[in-house]
N, C-alpha and C positions, 0 to 999 in steps of 0.2 A: 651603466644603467642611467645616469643623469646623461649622458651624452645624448641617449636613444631616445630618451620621455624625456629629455627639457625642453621642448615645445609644450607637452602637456603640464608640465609643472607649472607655465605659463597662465596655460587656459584652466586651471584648476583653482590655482590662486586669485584669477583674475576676477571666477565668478565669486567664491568666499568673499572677495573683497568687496564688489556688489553687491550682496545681499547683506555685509555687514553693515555699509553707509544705509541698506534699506532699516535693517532692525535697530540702529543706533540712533534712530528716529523716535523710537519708544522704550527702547531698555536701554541702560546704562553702555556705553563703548564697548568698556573692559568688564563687562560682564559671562558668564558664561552662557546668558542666555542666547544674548546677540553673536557669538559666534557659534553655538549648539545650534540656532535656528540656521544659522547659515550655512552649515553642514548639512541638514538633514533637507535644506532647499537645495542644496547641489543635488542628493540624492535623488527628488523627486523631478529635478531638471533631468536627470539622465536615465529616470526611470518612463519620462513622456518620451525622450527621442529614442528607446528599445523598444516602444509598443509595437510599431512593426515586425521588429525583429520575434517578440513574444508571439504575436501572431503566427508566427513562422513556427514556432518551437510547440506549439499547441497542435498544429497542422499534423506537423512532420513526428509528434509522440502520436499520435490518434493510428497516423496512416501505421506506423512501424508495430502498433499493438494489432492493427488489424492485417498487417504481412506475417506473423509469426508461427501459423500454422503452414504457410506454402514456404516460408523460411526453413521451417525444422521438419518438412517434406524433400527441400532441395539438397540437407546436410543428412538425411539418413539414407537420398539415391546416390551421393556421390559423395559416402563419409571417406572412401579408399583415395579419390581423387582430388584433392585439394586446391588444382588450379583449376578444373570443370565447377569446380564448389564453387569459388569465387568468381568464374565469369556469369554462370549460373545466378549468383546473387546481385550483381551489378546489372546483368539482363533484368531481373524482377523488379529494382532501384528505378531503372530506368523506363521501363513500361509503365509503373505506378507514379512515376512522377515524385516517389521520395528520397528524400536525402538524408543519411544517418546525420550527419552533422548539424543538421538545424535546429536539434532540440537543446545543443550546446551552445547556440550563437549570442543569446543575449547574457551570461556568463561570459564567453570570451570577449563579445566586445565592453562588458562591465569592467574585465583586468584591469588594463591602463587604468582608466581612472579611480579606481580601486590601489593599485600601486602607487600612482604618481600622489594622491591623496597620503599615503602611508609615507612616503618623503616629505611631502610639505612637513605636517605633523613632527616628523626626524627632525628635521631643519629645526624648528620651533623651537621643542625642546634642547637643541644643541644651541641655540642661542645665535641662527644663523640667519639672514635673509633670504629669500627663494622665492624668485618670480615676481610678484607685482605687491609682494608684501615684506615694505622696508623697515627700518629701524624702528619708526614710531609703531606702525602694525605689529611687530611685532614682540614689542617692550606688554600692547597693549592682548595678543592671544598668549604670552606665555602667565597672563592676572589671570586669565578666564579658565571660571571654574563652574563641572558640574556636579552638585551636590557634595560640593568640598573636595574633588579630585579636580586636578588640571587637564587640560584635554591631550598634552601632550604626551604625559606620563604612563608609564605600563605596570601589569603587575607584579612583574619580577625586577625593577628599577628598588636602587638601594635608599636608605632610609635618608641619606644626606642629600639625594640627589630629588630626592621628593619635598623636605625641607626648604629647598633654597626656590621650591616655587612656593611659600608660604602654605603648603599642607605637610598631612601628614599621613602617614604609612597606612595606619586604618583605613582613613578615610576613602584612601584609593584604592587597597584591598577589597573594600565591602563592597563599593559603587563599580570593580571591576567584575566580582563574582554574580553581583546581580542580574549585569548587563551580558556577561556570559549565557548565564540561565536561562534569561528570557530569549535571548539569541538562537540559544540550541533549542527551546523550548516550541520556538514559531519557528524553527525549520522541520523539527518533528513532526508536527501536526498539518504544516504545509503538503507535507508528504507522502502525511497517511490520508489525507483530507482526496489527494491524488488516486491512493490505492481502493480506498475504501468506497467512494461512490462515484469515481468517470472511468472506472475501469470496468469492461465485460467481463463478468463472473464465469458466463458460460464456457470458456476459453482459458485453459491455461497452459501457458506459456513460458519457457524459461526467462521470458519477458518480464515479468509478473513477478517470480520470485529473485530477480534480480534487482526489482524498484523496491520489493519488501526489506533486500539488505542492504540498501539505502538509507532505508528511513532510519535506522540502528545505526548506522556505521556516521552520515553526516555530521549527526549533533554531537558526536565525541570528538572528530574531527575538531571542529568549529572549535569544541572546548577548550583543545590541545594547543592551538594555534591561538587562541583567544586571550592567555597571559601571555602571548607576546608581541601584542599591537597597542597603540596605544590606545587612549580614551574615547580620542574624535573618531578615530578608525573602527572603534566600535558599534558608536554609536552611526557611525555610516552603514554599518554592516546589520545590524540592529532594524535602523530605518527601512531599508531595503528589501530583509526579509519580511514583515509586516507588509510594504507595495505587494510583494510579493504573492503572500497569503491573501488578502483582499483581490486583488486582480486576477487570481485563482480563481476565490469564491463566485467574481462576476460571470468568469467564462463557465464554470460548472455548471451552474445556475443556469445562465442563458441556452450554451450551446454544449452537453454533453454527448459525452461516447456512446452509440448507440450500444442498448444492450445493458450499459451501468445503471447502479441504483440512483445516480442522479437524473437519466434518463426515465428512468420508471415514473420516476416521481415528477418529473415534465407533463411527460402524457397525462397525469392523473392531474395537476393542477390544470393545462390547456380543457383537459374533457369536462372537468368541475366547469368552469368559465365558458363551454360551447363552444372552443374556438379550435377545437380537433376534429377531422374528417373523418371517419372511422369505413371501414367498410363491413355493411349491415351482417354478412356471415359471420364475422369478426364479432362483432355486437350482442350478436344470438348465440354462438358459442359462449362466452363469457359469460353472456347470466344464465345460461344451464349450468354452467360450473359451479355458479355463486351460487341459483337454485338449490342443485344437490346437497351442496353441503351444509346452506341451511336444515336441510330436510337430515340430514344427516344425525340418527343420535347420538351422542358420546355417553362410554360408560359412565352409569352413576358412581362418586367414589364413596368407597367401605373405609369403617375404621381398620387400624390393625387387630383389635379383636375377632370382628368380620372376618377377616382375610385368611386370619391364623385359623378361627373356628371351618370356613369355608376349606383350606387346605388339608386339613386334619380326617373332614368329611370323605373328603377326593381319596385321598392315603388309602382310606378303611375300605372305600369299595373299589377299588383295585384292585387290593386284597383279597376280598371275598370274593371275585368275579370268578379270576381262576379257578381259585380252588370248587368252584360250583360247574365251571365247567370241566375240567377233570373231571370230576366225581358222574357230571351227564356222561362225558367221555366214556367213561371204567361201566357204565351201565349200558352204554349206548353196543360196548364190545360185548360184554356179558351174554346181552341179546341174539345179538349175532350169530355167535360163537354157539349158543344154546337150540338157536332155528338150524344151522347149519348141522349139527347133528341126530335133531329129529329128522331131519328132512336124508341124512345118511340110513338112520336106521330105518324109515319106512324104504328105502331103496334094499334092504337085505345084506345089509357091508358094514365095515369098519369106516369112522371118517376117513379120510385122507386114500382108501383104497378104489380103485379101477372097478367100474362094474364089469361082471363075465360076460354079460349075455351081449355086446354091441360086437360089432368089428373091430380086429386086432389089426395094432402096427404090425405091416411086414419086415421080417430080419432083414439086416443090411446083408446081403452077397457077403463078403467075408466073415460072418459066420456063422454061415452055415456049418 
């Protein structure tokens, strides 16, 4: 590992150590503030030279939520054939111009220095030199401390080994759990911030519910691995997601998913401000809609007294309705029944009997 990254353990150190001669201009050397700030300016140093790359990763999530319908088209024509499925899918990659991998690039090229950062820190704490930070540098990051935990330290380091950088067990326990917290806390909402208003509602996708078990699974992640980095590395990881979340906010904001509630609410502030084209049938349909529904009454609401008395009402002539018609029924036959045999006996018969005086059916041939 040091063989592979010690160039970057280099350029890591080199820059911490720049911005510490910058902040040791106004807070104390061996303070924690002057090397917190100098971490958390590396962050922001390395979070300006991935803005392109995020650009990429913004691109290439947009395009892959709007391939997801012709995606889970080409896996249910060819779910028997598995090599047609994927040349099938690389053809769609390639027509559309998207790359599954670009929505991970600004993570992967984050590692390195994410790693090489979590060695410095090791070093430190081991009481070691590394890169362009020698004896005295480093006599004076293994004083620095933030809010009473050293930067080096983790939260499952033992009570002596925390001791001998003049803290103590608490201190670094508390200030580890809080840093945890807020860690998992802004990549959850990073997340949902994702799911909830730049994503097309109209559309679902196994796209969709696989960024929803994201948003659950990451911040536990984070947690689990989180007792076991040390302080600065937190507080790098810390930093990062907050660029993060912000730099989010701006793109949602500016340029949303067609379709998503951040979208909606684009169109509705551009049209507020007159600065949306609309096209006038577009225009006219809308406020018929909004028309109607003003015009529209909703029921008035009843107590539950009301409602009970109202119900009770309903019950009883239901009840009676039947039974009244029956009863017309049973008289409606009566009548019937009663004309049908007058109208028998003026014919000179029994009901139900054949009069004599018409023409008779002829016997069937057999028998005669």
């Amino acid at each position: 590992m040091d063989t592979i990254l010690g160039p970057l353990y280099y350029a890591v150190s080199w820059i911490i150590v720049q911005f510490h001669s910058l902040y040791s201009l106004v807070f104390d050397k061996n303070s924690g503030w002057a090397w917190g700030l100098s971490i958390v300016s590396l962050v922001v140093l390395i979070r300006i030279c991935l803005i392109p790359l995020f650009v990429k990763q913004i691109k290439a999530t947009r395009n892959m939520q709007a391939l997801q319908p012709k995606m889970k088209a080409i896996q249910e024509r060819y779910k028997s054939d598995k090599q047609r499925q994927s040349e099938e899918m690389m053809k769609l990659y390639k027509e559309t111009g998207t790359n599954p991998l670009s929505s991970c690039l600004p993570i992967l090229a984050q590692s390195p220095f994410f790693i090489s950062l979590y060695q410095v820190l090791n070093h430190i704490a081991q009481g070691k030199t590394v890169g362009f930070i020698d004896t005295t540098l480093l006599a004076s990051a293994r004083e620095a401390h933030i809010f009473g935990a050293p930067l080096s330290v983790k939260f499952l380091d033992s009570a002596s080994k925390v001791e001998s950088l003049s803290a103590t067990l608490t201190d670094v326990r508390v200030v580890t759990i809080i840093m945890i917290v807020l860690m998992s806390l802004s990549q959850f909402y990073t997340q949902r911030q994702l799911m909830t208003k730049n994503v097309d509602l109209s559309v679902k996708t196994p796209f969709m519910q696989q960024q929803k078990m994201l948003m659950y699974v990451f911040p536990v992640i984070f947690a689990v691995i989180g007792i076991n980095v040390p302080v600065g590395v937190l507080l790098y990881w810390l930093t990062t997601n907050v660029w993060t979340l912000g730099q989010q906010m701006f793109v949602i904001r500016r340029n949303p998913t067609p379709g998503s509630l951040a979208f909606n609410q684009r169109q509705e502030r551009l049209r507020a401000k007159g600065k949306l084209k609309e096209d006038p049938a577009e225009v006219e349909a809308r406020k018929a809609v909004e028309a109607a529904r003003a015009k529209r009454q909703q029921p008035k609401r009843q107590t539950k007294a009301k409602r009970q008395v109202a119900g009770s009402t309903a019950a009883t002539t239901g009840e009676q309705q039947p039974s009244l018609e029956k009863k017309q029924g049973d008289e409606g036959g009566a009548d019937a029944k009663a004309a049908g045999g007058s109208k028998d006996a003026k014919a000179g018969g029994k009901p139900g009997q054949r009069k004599s005086g018409g023409p008779q059916r002829p016997k069937h041939p057999s028998k005669k």
